[in-house]
C-alpha positions in Angstrom: 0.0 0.0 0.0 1.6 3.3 -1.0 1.0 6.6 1.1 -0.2 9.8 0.3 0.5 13.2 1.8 -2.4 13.7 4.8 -5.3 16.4 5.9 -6.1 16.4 9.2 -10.1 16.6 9.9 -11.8 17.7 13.1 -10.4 18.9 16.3 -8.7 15.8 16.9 -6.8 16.4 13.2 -8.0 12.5 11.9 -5.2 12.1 9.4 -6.8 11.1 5.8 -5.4 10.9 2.4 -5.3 14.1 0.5 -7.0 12.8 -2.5 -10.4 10.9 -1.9 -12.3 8.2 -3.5 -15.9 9.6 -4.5 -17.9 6.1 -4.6 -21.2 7.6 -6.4 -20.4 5.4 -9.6 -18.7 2.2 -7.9 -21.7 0.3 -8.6 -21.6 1.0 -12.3 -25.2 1.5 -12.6 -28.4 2.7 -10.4 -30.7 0.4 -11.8 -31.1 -2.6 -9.3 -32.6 -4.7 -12.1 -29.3 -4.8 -13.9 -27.1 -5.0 -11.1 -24.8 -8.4 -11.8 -22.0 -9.9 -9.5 -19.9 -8.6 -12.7 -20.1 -4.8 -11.4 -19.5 -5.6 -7.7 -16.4 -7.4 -9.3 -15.5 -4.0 -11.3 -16.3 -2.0 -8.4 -13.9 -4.2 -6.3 -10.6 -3.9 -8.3 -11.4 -0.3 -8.4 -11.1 0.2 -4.5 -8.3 -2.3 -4.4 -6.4 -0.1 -6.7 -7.4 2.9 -4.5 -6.6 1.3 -1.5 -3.0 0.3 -2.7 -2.8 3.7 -4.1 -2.7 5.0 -0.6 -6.2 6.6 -0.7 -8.1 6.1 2.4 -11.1 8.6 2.6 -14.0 7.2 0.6 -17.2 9.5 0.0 -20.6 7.6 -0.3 -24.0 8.6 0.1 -27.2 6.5 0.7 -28.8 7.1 -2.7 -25.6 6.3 -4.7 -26.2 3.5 -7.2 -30.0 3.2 -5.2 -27.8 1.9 -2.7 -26.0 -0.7 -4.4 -22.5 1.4 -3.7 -23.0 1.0 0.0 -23.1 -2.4 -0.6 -20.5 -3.3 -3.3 -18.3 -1.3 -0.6 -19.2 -3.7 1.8 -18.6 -6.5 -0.2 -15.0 -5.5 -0.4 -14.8 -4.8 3.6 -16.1 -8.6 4.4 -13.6 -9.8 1.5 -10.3 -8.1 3.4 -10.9 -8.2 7.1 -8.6 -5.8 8.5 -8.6 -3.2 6.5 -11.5 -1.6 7.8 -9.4 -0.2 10.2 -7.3 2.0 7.7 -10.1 3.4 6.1 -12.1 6.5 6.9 -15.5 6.0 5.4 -18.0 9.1 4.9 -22.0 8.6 3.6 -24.2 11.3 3.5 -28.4 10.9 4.1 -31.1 13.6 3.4 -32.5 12.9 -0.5 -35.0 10.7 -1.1 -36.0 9.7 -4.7 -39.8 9.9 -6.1 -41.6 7.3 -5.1 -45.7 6.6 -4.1 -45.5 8.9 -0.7 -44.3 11.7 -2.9 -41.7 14.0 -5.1 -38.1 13.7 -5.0 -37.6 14.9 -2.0 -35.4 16.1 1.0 -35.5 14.5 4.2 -33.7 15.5 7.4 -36.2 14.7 10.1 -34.8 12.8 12.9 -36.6 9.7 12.3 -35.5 9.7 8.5 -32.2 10.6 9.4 -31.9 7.7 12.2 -32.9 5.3 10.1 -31.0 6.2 7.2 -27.7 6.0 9.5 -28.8 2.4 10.3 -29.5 1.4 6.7 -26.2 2.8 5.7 -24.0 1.0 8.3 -26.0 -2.0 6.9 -25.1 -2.0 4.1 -21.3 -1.0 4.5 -21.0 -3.7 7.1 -19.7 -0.9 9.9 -20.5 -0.6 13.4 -19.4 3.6 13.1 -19.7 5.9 10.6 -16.1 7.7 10.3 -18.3 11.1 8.6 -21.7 11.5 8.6 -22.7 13.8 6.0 -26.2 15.9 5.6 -26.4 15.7 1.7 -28.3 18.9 1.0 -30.4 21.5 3.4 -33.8 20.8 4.0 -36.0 23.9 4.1 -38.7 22.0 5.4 -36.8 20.3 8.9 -35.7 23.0 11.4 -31.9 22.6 12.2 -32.9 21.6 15.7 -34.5 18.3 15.1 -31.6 17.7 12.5 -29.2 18.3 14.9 -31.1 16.4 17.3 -30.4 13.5 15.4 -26.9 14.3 14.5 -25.9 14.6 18.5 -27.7 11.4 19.1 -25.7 9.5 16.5 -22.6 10.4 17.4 -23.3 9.9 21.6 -24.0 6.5 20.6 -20.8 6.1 18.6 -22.8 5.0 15.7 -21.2 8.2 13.8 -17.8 10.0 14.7 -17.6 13.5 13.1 -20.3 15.2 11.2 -20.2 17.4 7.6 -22.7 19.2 5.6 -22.9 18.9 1.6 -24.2 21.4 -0.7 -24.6 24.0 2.4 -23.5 27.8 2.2 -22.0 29.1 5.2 -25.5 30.4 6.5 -27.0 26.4 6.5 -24.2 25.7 8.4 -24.2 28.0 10.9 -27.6 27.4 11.5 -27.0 23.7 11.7 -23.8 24.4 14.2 -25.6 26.2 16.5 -27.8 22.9 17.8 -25.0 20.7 17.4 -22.9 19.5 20.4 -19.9 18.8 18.0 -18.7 20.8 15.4 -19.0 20.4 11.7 -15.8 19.3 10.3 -16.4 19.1 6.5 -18.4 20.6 3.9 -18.6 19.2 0.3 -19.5 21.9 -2.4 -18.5 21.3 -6.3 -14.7 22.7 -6.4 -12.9 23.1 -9.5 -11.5 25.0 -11.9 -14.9 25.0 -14.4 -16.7 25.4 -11.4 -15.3 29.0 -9.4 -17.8 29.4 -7.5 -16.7 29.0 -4.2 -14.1 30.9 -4.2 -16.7 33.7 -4.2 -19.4 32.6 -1.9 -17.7 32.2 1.1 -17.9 28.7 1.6 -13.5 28.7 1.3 -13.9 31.5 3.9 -15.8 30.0 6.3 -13.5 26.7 6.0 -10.6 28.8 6.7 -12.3 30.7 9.6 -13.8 27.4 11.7 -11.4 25.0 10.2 -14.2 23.1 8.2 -11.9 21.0 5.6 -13.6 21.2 2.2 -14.1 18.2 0.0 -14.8 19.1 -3.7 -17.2 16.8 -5.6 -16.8 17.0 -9.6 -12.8 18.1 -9.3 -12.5 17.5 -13.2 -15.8 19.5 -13.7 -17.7 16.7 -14.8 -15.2 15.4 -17.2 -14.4 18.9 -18.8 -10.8 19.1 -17.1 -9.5 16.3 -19.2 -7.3 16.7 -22.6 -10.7 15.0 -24.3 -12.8 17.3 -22.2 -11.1 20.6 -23.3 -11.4 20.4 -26.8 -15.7 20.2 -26.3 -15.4 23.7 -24.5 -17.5 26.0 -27.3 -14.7 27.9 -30.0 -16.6 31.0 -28.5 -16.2 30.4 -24.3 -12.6 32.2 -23.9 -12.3 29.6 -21.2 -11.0 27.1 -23.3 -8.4 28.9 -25.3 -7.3 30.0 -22.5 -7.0 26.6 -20.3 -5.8 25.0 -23.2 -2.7 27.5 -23.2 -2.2 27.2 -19.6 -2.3 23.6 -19.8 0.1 22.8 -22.6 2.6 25.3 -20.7 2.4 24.1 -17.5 2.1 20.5 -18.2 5.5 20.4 -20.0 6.5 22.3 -17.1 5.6 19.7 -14.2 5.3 16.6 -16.8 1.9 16.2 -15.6 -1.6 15.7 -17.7 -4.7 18.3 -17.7 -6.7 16.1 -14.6 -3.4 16.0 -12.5 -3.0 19.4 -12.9 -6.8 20.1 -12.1 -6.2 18.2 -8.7 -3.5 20.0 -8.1 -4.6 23.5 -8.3 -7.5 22.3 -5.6 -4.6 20.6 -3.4 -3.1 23.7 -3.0 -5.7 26.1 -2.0 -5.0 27.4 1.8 -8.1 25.5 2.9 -6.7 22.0 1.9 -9.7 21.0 -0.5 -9.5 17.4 -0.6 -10.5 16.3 -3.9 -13.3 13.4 -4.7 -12.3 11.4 -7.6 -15.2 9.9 -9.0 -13.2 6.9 -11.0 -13.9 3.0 -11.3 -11.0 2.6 -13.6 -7.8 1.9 -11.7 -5.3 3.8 -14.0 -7.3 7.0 -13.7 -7.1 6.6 -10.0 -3.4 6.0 -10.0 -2.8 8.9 -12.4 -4.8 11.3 -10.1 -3.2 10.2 -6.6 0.3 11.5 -8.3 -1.1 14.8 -8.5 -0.4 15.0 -4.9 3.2 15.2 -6.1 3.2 18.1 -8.2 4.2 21.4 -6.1 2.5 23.8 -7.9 4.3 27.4 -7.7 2.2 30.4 -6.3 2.2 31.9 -9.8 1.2 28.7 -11.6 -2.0 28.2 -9.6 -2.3 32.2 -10.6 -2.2 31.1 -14.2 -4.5 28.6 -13.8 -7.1 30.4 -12.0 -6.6 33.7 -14.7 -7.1 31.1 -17.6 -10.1 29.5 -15.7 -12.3 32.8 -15.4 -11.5 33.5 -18.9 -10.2 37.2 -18.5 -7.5 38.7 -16.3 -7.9 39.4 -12.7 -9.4 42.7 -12.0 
């Protein structure tokens, strides 16, 4: 098993790899119905490649694959007994999919959230959940009874830290102020298609309480890839403008358009730890050697100037 650099997490800095395994498409599929032992096979080699790789955060939420990623993980647990122990395993709860009570929906009642806890250990085959995550606010379920359940989890050491997805720094304060532990992570989409958060506070408010981000979609859904590039429209000045930066600066570190992508998130002041959403071992073991790159403070300038498509004001 190879190492990676670590981030510490929480106020008891829980060392974890600085590049994470985002497990929303280790099933390879969300339809139940043609589910085969073939893709908890794929989705196996996948997380022993990670694993070996020296990754050992992995990001999961109930609804991923309708489930079926919870339990391919936990396939792979019961398979290498022991290695449980390395591993700090995060799921998220709060989205529930249309079904004959209603809508797709949000859910973060206590009851819902309880049960979803249960149904998620479960499934994983854990007795603790390393990171429980709240997937996306609820405007309908006052932080209070949230947190209700949140406190209650974690006195029971059912859960052992607690992190918010898709939440601006005003959910989470909101959702801090009834909790008895703090929030230690927040998951927003990070990258360098997607700027926003480097405008909205969310960095800030990381830096401020020590909240360590994790970035879902660090490629930009598959846009910060040499094949990914050249579908950026002739007229968005983004792409000219990555491509340049990209050519230039991976000759520079000998490093490809994704590696460089991680990069540029790795060194951010915050930490960002990115989610690599990947079931195909060589993309996992080209992004883990982004950790390698030391990007200079001017480089991650020219990145972020080519990425907003115009100079810096």
């Amino acid at each position: 098993m190879q190492t990676l650099p670590s981030v510490r997490i929480g106020p008891d800095k829980t060392p974890v790899s600085s590049l994470a395994l985002g497990c929303m498409g280790l099933a390879g599929t969300w339809d139940v119905n043609e589910f085969t032992p073939e893709h908890t096979e794929r989705g196996i080699v996948a997380l022993e490649a990670a694993v070996a790789a020296g990754i050992t955060l992995y990001d999961h939420a109930d609804i991923y694959g309708n489930t079926l990623s919870e339990l391919v993980f936990g396939e792979y647990l019961k398979r290498n007994p022991g290695v449980r122990e390395k591993l700090y395993i995060s799921t998220k709860c709060g989205i529930v999919f249309e079904d004959a009570q209603g809508p797709y929906r949000y859910n973060l009642s206590r009851d819902h959230i309880l049960w979803s806890a249960e149904q998620s250990m479960q499934r994983l085959g854990i007795e603790t959940i390393d990171l429980y995550q709240i997937h996306r606010p609820d405007p309908m379920a006052h932080p209070r009874e949230t947190a209700q359940a949140l406190n209650e989890l974690v006195r029971d050491g059912r859960v052992r830290q607690i992190g918010v997805s898709n939440h601006l720094p005003t959910h989470v304060a909101a959702l801090q102020a009834y909790l008895d532990v703090p929030v230690v992570t927040t998951q927003p989409s990070i990258s360098l298609w997607n700027l926003e958060t480097l405008h909205n506070g969310v960095l800030d408010q990381c830096l401020a309480q020590d909240i360590r981000p994790l970035a879902y979609s660090p490629l930009g859904g598959g846009v910060l890839t040499a094949q990914g590039l050249d579908r950026i429209p002739a007229e968005d000045p983004r792409g000219a403008a990555l491509r340049s930066a990209f050519t230039t600066l991976g000759a520079k570190y000998n490093a490809t358009v994704g590696q460089l992508s991680l990069a540029w998130l790795m060194h951010h002041p915050s930490q960002i730890i990115p989610l690599l959403g990947s079931n195909n071992p060589a993309n996992i073991r080209e992004a883990v050697a982004a950790a390698q790159i030391q990007l200079s403070r001017e480089d991650w300038y020219l990145l972020w100037t080519a990425a907003r498509g115009e100079r810096l004001p």
